[in-house]
C-alpha positions in Angstrom: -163.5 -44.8 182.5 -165.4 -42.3 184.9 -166.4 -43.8 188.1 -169.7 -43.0 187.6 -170.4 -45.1 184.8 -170.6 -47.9 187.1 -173.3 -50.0 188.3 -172.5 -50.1 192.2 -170.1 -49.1 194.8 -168.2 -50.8 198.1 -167.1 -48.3 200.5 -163.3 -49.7 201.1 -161.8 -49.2 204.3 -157.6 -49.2 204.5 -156.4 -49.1 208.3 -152.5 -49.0 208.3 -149.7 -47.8 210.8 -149.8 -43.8 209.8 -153.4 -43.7 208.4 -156.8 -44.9 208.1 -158.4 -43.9 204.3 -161.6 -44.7 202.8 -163.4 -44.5 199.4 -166.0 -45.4 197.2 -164.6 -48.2 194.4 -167.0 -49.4 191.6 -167.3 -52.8 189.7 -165.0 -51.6 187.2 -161.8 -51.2 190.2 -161.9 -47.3 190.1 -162.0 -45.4 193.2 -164.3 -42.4 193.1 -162.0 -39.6 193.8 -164.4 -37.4 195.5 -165.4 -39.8 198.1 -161.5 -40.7 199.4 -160.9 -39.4 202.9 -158.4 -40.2 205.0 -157.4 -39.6 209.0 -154.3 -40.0 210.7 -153.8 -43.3 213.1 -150.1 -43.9 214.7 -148.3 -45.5 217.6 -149.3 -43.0 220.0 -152.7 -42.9 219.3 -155.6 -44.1 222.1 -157.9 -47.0 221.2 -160.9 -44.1 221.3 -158.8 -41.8 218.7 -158.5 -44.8 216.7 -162.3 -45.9 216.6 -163.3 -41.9 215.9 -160.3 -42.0 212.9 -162.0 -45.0 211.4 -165.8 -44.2 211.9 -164.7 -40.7 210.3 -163.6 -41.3 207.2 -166.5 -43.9 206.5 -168.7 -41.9 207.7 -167.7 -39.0 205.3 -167.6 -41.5 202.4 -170.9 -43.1 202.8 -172.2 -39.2 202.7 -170.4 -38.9 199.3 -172.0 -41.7 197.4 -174.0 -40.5 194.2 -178.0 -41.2 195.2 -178.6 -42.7 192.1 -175.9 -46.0 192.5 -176.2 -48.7 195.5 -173.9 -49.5 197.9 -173.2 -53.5 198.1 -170.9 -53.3 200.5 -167.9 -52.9 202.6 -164.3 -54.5 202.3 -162.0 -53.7 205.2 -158.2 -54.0 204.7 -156.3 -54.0 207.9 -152.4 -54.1 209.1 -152.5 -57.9 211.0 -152.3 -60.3 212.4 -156.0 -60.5 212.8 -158.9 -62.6 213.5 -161.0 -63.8 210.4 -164.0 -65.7 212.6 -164.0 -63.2 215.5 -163.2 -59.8 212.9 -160.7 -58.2 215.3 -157.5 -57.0 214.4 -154.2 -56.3 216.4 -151.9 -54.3 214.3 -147.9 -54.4 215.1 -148.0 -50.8 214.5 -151.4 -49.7 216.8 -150.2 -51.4 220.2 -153.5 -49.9 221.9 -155.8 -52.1 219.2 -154.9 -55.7 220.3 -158.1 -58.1 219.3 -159.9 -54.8 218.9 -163.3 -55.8 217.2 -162.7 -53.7 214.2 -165.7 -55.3 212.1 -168.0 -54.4 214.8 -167.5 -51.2 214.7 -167.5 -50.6 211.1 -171.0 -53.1 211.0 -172.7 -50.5 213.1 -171.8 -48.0 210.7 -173.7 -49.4 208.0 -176.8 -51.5 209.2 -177.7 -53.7 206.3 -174.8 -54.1 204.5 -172.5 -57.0 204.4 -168.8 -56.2 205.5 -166.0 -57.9 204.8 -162.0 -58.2 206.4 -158.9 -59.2 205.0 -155.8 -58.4 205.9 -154.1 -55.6 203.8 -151.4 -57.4 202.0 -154.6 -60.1 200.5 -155.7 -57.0 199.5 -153.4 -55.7 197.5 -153.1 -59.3 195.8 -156.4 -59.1 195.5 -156.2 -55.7 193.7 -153.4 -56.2 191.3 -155.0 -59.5 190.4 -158.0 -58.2 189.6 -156.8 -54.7 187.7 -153.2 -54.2 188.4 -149.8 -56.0 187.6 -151.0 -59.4 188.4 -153.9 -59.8 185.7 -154.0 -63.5 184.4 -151.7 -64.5 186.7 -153.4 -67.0 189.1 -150.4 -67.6 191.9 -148.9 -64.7 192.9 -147.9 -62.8 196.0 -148.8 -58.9 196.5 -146.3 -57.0 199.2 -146.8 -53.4 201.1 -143.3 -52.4 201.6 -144.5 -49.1 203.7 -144.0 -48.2 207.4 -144.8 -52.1 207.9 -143.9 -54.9 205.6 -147.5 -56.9 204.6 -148.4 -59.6 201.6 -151.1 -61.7 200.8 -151.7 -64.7 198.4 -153.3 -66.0 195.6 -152.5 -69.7 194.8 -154.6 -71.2 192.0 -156.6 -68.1 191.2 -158.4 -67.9 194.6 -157.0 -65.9 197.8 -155.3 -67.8 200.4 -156.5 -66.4 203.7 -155.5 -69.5 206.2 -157.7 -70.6 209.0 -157.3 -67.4 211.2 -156.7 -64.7 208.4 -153.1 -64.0 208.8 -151.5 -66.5 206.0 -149.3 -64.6 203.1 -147.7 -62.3 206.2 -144.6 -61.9 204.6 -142.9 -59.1 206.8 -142.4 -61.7 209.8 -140.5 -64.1 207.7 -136.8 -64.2 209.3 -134.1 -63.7 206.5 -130.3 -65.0 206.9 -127.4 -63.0 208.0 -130.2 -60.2 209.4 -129.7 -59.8 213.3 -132.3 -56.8 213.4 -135.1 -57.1 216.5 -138.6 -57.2 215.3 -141.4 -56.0 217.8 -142.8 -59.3 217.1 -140.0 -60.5 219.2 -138.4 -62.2 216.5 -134.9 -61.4 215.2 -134.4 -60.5 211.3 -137.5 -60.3 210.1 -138.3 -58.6 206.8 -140.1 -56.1 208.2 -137.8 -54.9 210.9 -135.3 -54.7 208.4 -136.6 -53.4 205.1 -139.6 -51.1 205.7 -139.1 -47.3 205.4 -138.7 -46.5 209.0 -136.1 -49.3 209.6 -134.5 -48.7 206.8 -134.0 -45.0 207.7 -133.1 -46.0 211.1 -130.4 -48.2 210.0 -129.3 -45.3 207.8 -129.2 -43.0 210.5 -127.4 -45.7 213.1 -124.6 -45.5 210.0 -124.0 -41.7 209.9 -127.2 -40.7 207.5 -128.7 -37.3 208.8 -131.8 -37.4 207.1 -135.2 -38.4 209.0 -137.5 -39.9 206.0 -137.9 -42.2 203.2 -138.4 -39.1 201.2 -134.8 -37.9 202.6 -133.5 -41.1 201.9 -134.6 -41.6 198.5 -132.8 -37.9 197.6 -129.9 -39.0 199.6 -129.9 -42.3 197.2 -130.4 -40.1 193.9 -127.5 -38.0 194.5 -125.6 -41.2 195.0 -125.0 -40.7 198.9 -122.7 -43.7 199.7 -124.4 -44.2 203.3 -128.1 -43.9 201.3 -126.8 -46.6 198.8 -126.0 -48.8 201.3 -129.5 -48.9 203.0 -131.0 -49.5 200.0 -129.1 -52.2 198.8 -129.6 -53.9 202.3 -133.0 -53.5 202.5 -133.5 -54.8 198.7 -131.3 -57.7 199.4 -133.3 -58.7 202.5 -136.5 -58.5 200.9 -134.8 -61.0 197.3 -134.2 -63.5 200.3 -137.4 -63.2 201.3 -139.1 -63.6 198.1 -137.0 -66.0 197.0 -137.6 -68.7 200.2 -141.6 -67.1 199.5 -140.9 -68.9 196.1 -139.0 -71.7 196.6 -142.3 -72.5 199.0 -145.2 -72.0 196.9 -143.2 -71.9 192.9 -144.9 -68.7 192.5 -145.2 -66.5 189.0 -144.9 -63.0 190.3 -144.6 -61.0 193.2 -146.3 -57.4 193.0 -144.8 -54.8 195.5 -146.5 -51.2 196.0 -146.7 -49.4 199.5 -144.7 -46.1 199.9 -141.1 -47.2 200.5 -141.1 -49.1 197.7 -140.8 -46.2 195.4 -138.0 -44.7 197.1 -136.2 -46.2 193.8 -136.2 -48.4 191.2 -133.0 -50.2 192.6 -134.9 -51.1 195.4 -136.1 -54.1 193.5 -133.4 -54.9 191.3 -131.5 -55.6 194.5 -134.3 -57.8 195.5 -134.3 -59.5 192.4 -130.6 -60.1 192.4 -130.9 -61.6 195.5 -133.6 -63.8 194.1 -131.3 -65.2 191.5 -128.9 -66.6 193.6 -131.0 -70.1 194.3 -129.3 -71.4 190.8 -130.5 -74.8 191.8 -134.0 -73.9 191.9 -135.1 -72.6 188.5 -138.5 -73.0 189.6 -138.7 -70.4 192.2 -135.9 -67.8 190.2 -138.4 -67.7 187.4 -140.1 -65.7 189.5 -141.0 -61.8 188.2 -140.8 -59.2 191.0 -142.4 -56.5 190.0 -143.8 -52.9 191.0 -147.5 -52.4 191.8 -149.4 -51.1 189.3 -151.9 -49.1 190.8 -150.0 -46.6 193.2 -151.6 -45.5 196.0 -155.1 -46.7 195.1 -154.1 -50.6 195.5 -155.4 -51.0 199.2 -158.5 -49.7 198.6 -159.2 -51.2 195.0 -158.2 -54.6 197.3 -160.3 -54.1 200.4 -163.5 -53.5 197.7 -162.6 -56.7 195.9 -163.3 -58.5 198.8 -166.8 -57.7 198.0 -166.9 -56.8 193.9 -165.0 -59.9 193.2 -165.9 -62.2 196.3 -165.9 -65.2 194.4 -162.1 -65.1 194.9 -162.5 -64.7 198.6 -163.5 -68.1 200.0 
C-alpha cells in the first residue's frame, strides 16, 4: 500500500556505527521512500560531525513530509548502551559520543513533538513484531548482526527495555570456547566475534585477502575454504548465543536482519545447529531462528514504532 494512504507520520531516526538514516514511516509500517536520507557517522568521526550527521538527515526529512499528513512524532533507534531517564547514548562504535545527550538534540529539532529512544536492537523487535517475521508472536528476540551485534526483547507481547534501557544487548553476551577481545573489555563476546568486521578480520588473521563482508560473502559462494570457515565460526558463536538467550527467557523466535547477516543463508543454519545441541532442553531448542523480514527498512519501521505502536513501549 502507498505510503501516502496513510493517516500520519513519525520521522524515525537510526544512528549506528557506519551511518545515521532517517525517514518518514506511517501507521501502516511503510517508510516513505522519498523522505529516507542518510549521512555517514564512523569511529573517526568528531562529536560536532556527529551532531551535524544527525541534525542533517532529520532535518531533510522533516522538509519532505507531504503538507497534507501530521507528524506525531519521533522514534530514535540508537547503537547502546544508553540512558533511557537521562536520553543519552554512548555507542561502542562512536567513542567521541559517550553519555552524549542525543534526545536533546533531536528535541530541539522538532519543538512540539514528543520524541522517543530505544535502543536499536528493541527496535528491530519492535518492527518485525509489529509487520515483519515476528507477527503474533509475543516473546521473541530481534538481532542486528551488522558492523555491531545488537537485540532487543519482547516478552509477553510488550518490549522489555530494563530500568536503564540497555536490556536485550545481545552482542556482549560472552560465548564458550571464544577467546576474542571485545572493546567492552570483555573476552568472547558475540559481537567481537561474529559481526562483519570481526568476522573479516578473523578471516584475514587466517590467510583471507579480501577486506569486506561483501568480499567475504563471494569468497564463501565460490566455496573458499578460509571464507567457509569464518562463517561457520561466526554462525556457531551466535547458536550458542541464542541458545543460552533461550534457555533464559524459553523464547519462540529469534529474528536476525542487519547487513552481515545476509552474507549467506548458512550463516544461520550454523547458528541453528548450534542451537540444537542443548538436547536436554527442548524448551529453548524449539526455538525458530529466523531472517528478518523487512531488509534494510527494519530500524526505521522499529524506531517509528516506538511512537505508532507505543502501547508496546512501556
Amino acid at each position: 500500500m502507498p505510503a501516502i494512504e496513510a493517516s500520519t507520520y513519525v520521522l524515525a531516526v537510526d544512528v549506528g556505527g557506519t551511518k545515521v538514516e532517517a525517514a518518514l514511516v506511517n501507521d501502516l509500517g511503510v517508510v516513505l521512500g522519498t523522505s529516507r536520507h542518510r549521512a555517514p557517522t564512523g569511529a573517526r568521526a568528531t562529536s560536532d560531525e556527529l551532531a551535524s550527521a544527525v541534525s542533517g538527515v532529520v532535518l531533510q526529512t522533516l522538509a519532505s513530509l507531504p503538507p497534507e499528513y501530521p507528524l506525531v512524532g519521533v522514534g530514535i533507534g540508537c547503537a547502546g548502551p544508553i540512558q533511557l531517564a537521562q536520553g543519552a547514548v554512548s555507542p561502542l562504535n562512536l567513542p567521541v559520543w559517550r553519555e552524549y545527550p542525543l534526545k536533546e538534540l533531536v528535541v530541539g529539532l522538532v519543538p512540539g513533538l514528543p520524541v522517543r529512544l530505544r535502543m536499536d536492537g528493541l527496535c528491530i523487535t519492535l518492527a518485525e513484531h509489529w509487520v515483519g517475521a515476528g507477527q503474533g508472536v509475543d516473546n521473541l528476540m530481534g538481532m542486528i548482526v551488522s558492523t555491531g551485534i545488537g537485540g532487543g526483547l519482547i516478552l509477553g507481547g510488550v518490549t522489555a527495555s530494563g530500568p536503564t534501557g540497555n536490556a536485550g544487548h545481545i552482542g556482549h553476551i560472552e560465548v564458550g570456547g571464544f577467546g576474542d577481545p571485545c572493546a567492552c573489555g570483555g573476552v568472547g563476546c558475540i559481537e567481537a566475534i561474529a559481526s562483519g568486521p570481526k568476522t573479516v578480520a578473523w578471516a584475514r588473521s587466517q590467510g583471507f585477502t579480501g577486506e569486506s563482508g561483501e568480499d567475504l560473502a563471494a569468497a564463501y559462494a565460490a566455496a573458499d575454504p578460509i571464507a567457509v570457515a569464518a562463517v561457520a565460526r561466526s554462525g556457531e558463536a551466535l547458536g550458542q548465543a541464542i541458545a543460552s538467550a533461550a534457555t533464559l527467557l524459553d523464547l519462540d523466535l529469534v529474528a536476525i536482519g542487519g547487513g552481515f547477516s545476509n552474507v549467506t543463508p548458512d550463516l544461520l543454519e550454523f547458528a541453528r545447529e548450534a542451537i540444537k545441541r542443548r538436547v536436554q532442553f527442548a524448551y529453548a531448542t524449539r526455538v525458530r531462528v529466523v531472517p528478518s523480514a523487512l531488509s534494510g527498512d527494519g530500524p526505521l519501521i522499529g524506531a517509528a514504532a516506538l511512537i505508532h505502536r507505543a502501547e508496546l513501549v512501556p
